[in-house]
TORMIMI-699525 format. One record per atom (N, C-alpha, C): residue in three letters; z, x, y. Coordinates in steps of 0.001 Angstrom, whole numbers, padded with zeros to 6 digits, always signed. Atoms other than C-alpha are relative to their C-alpha. Example, Ala and Ser with C-alpha at 12.3 -4.5 7.8 and 13.67 -1.06 7.14 Angstrom:
<drenkes>
ALA+000000+000890-001190/ALA+007800+012300-004500/ALA+000000+000900+001200/SER-000060-000820-001190/SER+007140+013670-001060/SER+000730-000770+001090/
</drenkes>
This chain:
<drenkes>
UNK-000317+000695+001237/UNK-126068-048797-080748/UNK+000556+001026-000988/UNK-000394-000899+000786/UNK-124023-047013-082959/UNK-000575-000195-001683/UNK+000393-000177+001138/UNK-125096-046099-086283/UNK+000895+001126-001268/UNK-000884-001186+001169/UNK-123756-044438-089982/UNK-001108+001066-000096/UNK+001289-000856+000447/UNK-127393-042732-090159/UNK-000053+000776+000819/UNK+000481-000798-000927/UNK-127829-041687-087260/UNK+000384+000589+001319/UNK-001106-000479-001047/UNK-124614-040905-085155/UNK-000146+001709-000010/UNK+000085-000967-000078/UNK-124716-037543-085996/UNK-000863+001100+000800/UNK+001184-000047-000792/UNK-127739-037141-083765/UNK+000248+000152+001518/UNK-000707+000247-001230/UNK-125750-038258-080718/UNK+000226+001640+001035/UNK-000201-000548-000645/UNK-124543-035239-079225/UNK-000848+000722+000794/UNK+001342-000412-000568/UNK-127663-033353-078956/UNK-001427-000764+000612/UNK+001646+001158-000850/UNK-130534-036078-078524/UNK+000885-001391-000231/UNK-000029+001353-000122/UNK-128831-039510-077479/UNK-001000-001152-000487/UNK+001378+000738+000389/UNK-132214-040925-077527/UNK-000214-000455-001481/UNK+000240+000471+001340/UNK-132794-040687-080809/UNK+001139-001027-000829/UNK-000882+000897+000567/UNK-129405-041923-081784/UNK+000073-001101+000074/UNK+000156+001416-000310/UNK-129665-044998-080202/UNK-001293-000447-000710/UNK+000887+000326+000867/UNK-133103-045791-081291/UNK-000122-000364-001825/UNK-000496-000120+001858/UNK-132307-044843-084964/UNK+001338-001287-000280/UNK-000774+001097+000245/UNK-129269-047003-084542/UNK-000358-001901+000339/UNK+000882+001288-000011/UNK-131418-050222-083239/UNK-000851-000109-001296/UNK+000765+000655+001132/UNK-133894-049935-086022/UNK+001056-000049-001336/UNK-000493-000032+001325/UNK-131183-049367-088711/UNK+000963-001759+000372/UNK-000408+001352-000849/UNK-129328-052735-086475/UNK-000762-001169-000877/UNK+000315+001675+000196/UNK-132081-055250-086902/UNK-001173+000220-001525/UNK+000849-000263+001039/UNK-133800-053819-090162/UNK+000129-001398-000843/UNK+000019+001156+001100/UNK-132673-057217-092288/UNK-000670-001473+001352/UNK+000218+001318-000935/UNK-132494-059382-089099/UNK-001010-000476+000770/UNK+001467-000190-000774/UNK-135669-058570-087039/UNK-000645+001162-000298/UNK+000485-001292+001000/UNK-137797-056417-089191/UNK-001192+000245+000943/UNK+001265-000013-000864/UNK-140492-056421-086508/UNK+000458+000955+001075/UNK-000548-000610+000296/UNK-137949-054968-084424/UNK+000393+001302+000185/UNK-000620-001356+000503/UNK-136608-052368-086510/UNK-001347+000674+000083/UNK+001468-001059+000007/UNK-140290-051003-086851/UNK+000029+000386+001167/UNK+000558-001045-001508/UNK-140859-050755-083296/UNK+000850+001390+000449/UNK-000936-000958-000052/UNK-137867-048911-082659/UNK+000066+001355-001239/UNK+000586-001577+000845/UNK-138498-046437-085718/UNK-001141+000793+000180/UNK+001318-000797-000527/UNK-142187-046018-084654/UNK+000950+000697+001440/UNK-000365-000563-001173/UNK-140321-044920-081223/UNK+000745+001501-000468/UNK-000626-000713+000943/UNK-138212-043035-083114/UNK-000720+001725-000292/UNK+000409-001130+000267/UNK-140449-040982-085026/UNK-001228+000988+001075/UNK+000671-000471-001177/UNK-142753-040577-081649/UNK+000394+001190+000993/UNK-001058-000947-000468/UNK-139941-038949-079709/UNK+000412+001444-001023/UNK-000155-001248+000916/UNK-139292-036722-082624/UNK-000957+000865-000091/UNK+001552-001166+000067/UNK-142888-035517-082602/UNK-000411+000809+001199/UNK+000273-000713-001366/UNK-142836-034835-078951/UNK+000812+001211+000083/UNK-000686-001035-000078/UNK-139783-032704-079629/UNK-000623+001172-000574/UNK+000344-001233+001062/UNK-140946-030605-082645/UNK-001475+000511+000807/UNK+000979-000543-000766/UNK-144334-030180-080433/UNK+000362+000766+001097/UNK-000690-001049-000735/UNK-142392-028601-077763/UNK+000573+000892+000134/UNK-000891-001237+000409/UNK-139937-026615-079497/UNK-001364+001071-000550/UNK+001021-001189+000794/UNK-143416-024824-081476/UNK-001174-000182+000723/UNK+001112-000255-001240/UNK-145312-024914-077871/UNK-001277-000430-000678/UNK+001694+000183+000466/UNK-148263-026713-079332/UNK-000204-001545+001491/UNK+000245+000471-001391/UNK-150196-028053-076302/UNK-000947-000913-000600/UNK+001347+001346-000253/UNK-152937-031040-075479/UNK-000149+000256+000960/UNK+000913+000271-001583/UNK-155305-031643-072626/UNK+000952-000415+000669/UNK-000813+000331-001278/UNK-153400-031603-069189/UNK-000689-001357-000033/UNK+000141+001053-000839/UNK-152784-035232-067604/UNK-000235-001478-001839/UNK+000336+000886+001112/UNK-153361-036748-071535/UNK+001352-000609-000806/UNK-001064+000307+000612/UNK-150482-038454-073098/UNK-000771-000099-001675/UNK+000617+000068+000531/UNK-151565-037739-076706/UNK+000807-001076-001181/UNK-001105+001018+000968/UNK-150705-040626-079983/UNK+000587+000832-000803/UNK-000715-000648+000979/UNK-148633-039898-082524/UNK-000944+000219-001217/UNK+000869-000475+000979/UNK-151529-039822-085064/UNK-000610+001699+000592/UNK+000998-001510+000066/UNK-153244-036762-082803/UNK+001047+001278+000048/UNK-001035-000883+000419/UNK-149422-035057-082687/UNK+000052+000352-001562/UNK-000209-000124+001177/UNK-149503-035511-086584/UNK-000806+001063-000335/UNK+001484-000023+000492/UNK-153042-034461-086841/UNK-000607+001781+000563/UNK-000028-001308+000271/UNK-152321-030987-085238/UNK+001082+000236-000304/UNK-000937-000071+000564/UNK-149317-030665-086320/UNK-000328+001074-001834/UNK+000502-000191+000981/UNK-151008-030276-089299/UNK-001130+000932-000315/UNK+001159-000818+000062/UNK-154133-028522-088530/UNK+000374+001483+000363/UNK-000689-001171-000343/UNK-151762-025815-087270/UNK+000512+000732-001056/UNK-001053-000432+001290/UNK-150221-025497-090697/UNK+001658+000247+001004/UNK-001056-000033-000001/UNK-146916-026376-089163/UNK+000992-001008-000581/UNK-000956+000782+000585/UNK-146112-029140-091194/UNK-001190-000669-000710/UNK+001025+000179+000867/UNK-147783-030608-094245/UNK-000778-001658-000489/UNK+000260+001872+000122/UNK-149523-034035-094208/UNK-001331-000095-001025/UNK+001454+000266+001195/UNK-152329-035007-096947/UNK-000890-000131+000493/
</drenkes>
């Protein structure tokens, strides 16, 4: 799905582009949706930035995006309240 937001994204992570361009798609039309596809969104993004700054979880555990946030944070690598 192409997007104005989020084409720029394309070359390096497809994934995201598309995604970003579905939720920015059905944001008026199917707002239910556009969420899912942004929660996907910002999920994929967290898996990246956890990989690029090697922060690990328990082998065999797929962990949520709250416990990516949640060290993310406890790491001091990014600042959440």
């Amino acid at each position: 799905m192409q997007s104005k937001n989020f084409e720029f994204l394309r070359p390096r992570w497809p994934e995201l582009a598309e995604l970003g361009g579905f939720a920015e798609h059905y944001v008026y039309s199917d707002p239910t949706s556009s969420v899912t596809k942004a929660r996907q969104f910002s999920e994929q993004c967290l898996k990246w930035v956890c990989f690029a700054l090697k922060i690990e979880f328990t082998a065999g555990e797929e962990p949520r995006l709250v416990d990516r946030i949640n060290k993310l944070s406890r790491e001091k690598n990014v600042l959440y309240p």
